[in-house]
C-alpha atoms as an extended CHARMM CRD file, in Angstrom:
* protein
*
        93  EXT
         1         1  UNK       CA              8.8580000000       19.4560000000        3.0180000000  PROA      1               0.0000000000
         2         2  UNK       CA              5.1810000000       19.2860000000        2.7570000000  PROA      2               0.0000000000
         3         3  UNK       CA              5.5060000000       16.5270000000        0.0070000000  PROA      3               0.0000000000
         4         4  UNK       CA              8.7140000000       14.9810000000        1.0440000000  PROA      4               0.0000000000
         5         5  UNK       CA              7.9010000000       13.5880000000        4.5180000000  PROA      5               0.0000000000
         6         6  UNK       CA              4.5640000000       12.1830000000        3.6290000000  PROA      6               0.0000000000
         7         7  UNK       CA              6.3720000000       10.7330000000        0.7400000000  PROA      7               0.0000000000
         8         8  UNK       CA              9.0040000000        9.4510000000        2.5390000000  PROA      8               0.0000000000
         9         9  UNK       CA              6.7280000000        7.9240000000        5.2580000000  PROA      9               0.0000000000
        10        10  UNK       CA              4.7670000000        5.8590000000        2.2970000000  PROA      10              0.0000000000
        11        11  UNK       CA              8.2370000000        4.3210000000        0.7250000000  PROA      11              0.0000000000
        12        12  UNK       CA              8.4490000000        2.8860000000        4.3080000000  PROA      12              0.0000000000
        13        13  UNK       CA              5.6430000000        1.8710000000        4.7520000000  PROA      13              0.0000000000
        14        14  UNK       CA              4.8510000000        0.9410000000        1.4350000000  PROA      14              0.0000000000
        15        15  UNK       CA              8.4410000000       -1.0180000000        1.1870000000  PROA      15              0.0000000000
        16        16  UNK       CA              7.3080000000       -2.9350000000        4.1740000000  PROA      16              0.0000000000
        17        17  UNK       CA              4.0810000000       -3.7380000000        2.3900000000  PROA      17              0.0000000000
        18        18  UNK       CA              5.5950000000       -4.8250000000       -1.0690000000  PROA      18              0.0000000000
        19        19  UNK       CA              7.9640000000       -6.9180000000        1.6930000000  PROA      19              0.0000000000
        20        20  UNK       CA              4.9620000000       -8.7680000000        3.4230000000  PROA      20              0.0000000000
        21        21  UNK       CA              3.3350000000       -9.3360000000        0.2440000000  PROA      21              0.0000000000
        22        22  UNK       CA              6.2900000000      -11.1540000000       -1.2140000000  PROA      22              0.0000000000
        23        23  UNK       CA              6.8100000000      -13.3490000000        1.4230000000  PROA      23              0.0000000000
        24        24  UNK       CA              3.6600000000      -14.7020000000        0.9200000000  PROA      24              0.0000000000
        25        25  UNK       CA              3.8600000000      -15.1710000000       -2.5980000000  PROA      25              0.0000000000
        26        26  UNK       CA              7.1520000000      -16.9350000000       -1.8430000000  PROA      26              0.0000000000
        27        27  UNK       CA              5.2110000000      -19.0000000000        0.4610000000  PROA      27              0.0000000000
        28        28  UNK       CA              2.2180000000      -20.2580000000       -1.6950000000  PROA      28              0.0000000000
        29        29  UNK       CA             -0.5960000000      -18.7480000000        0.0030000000  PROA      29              0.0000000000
        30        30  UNK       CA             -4.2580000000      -18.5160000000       -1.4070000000  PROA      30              0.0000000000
        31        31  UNK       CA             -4.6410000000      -15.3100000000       -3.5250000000  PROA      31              0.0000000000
        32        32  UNK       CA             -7.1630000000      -13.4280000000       -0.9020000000  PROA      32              0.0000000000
        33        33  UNK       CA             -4.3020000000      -14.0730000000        2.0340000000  PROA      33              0.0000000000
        34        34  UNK       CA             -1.5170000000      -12.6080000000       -0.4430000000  PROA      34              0.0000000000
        35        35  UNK       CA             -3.9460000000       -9.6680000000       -1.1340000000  PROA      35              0.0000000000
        36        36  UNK       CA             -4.4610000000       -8.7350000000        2.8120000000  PROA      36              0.0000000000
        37        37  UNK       CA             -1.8680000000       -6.3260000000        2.4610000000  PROA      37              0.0000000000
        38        38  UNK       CA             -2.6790000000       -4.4890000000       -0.8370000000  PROA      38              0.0000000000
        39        39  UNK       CA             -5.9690000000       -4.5270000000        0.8310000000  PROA      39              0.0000000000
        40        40  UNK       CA             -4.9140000000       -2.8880000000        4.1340000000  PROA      40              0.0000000000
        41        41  UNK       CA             -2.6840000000       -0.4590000000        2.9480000000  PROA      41              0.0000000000
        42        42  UNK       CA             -6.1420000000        1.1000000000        0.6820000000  PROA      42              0.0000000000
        43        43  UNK       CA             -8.2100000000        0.7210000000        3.7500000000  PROA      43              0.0000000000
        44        44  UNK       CA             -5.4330000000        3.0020000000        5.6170000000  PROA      44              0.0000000000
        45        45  UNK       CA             -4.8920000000        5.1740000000        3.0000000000  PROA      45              0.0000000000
        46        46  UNK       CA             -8.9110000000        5.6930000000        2.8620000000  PROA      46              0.0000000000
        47        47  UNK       CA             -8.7600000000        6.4760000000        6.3900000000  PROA      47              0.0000000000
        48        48  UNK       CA             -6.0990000000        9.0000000000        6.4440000000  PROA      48              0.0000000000
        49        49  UNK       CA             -7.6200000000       10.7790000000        3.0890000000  PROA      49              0.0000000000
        50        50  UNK       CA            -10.9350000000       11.3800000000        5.5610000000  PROA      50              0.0000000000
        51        51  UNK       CA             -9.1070000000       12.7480000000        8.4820000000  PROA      51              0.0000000000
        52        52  UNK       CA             -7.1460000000       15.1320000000        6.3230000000  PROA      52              0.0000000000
        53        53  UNK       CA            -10.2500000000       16.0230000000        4.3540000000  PROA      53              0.0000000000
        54        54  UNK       CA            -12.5390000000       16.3710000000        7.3050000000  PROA      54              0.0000000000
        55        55  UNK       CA            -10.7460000000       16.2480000000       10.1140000000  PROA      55              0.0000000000
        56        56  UNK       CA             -7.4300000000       18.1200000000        9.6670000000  PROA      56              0.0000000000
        57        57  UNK       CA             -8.1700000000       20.1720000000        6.7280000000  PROA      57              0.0000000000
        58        58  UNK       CA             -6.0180000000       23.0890000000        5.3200000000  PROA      58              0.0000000000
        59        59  UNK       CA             -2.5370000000       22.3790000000        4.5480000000  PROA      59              0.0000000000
        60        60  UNK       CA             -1.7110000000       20.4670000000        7.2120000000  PROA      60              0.0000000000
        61        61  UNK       CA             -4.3180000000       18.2860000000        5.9730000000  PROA      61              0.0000000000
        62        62  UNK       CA             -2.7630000000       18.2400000000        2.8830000000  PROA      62              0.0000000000
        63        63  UNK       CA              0.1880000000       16.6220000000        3.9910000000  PROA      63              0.0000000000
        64        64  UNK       CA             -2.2420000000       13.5770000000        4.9260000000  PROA      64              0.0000000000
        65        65  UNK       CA             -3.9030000000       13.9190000000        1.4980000000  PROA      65              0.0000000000
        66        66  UNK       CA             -0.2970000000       13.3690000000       -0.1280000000  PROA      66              0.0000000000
        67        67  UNK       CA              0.5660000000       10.3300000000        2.3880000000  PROA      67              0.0000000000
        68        68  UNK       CA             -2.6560000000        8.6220000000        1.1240000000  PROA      68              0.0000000000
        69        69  UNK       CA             -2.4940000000        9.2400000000       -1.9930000000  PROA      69              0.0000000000
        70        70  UNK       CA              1.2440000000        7.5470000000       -1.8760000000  PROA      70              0.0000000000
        71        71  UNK       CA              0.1520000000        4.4970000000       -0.0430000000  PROA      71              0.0000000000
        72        72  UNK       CA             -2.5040000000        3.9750000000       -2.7540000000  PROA      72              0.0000000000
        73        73  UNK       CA              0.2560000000        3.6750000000       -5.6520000000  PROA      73              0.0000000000
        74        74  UNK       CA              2.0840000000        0.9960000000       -2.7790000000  PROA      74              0.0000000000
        75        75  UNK       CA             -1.2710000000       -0.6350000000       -2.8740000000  PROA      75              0.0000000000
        76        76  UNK       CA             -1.5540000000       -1.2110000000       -6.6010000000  PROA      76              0.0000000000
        77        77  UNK       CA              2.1610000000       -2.1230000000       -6.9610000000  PROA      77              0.0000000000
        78        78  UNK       CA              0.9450000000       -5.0410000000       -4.5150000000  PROA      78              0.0000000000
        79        79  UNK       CA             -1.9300000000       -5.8830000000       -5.8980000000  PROA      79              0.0000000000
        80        80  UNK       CA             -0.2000000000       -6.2570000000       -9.3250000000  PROA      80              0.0000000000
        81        81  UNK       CA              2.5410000000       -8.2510000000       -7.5010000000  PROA      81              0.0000000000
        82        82  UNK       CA              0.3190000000      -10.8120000000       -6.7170000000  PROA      82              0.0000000000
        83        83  UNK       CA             -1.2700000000      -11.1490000000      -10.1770000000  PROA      83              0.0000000000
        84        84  UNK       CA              1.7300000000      -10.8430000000      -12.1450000000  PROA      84              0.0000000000
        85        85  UNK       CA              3.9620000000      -13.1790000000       -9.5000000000  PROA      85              0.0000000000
        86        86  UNK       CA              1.4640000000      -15.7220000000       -9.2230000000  PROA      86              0.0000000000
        87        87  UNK       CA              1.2320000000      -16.6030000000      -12.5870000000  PROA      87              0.0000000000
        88        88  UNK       CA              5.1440000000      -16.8130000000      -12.7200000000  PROA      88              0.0000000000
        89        89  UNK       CA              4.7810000000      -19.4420000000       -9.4360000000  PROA      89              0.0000000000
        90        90  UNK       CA              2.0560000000      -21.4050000000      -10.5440000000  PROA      90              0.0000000000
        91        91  UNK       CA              4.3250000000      -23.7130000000      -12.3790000000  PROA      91              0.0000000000
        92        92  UNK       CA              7.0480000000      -23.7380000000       -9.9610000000  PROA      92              0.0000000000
        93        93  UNK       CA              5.1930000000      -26.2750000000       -7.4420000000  PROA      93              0.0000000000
């Protein structure tokens, strides 16, 4: 349980992220606008690694440390979106 729910709470979250970023893709915004939500999502995740670590601590902070570290694979599945995507939409226009 300790590993499931965070995990679980980063697929939705992350799927909503992945879901934002490839609508604007889709849409043909500049590369820093399509990276606002790779970019989020590591700010977040850095956030909730320092209130486990600090804050929380113990196992209970552990579950945080998990959900962070989660979010931050999310992040770099966006962030690759965008690079990989916008090379495959660059010809498209």
């Amino acid at each position: 349980m300790m590993i499931l729910v965070p995990f679980l709470a980063a697929v939705i979250s992350g799927s909503i992220v992945l879901l934002i970023t490839w609508g604007l893709i889709k849409k043909n915004f500049s590369l820093p606008v399509r990276n606002i939500p790779g970019i989020i999502t590591v700010i977040a995740a850095i956030v909730l690694f320092y209130i486990g670590f600090v804050t929380v601590r113990g196992f209970e902070g552990a579950a945080y440390l998990f959900l962070a570290f989660f979010l931050v694979g999310f992040a770099v599945v966006s962030f690759l979106m965008v690079k990989v995507m916008a090379k495959k939409f660059v010809g498209a226009k």
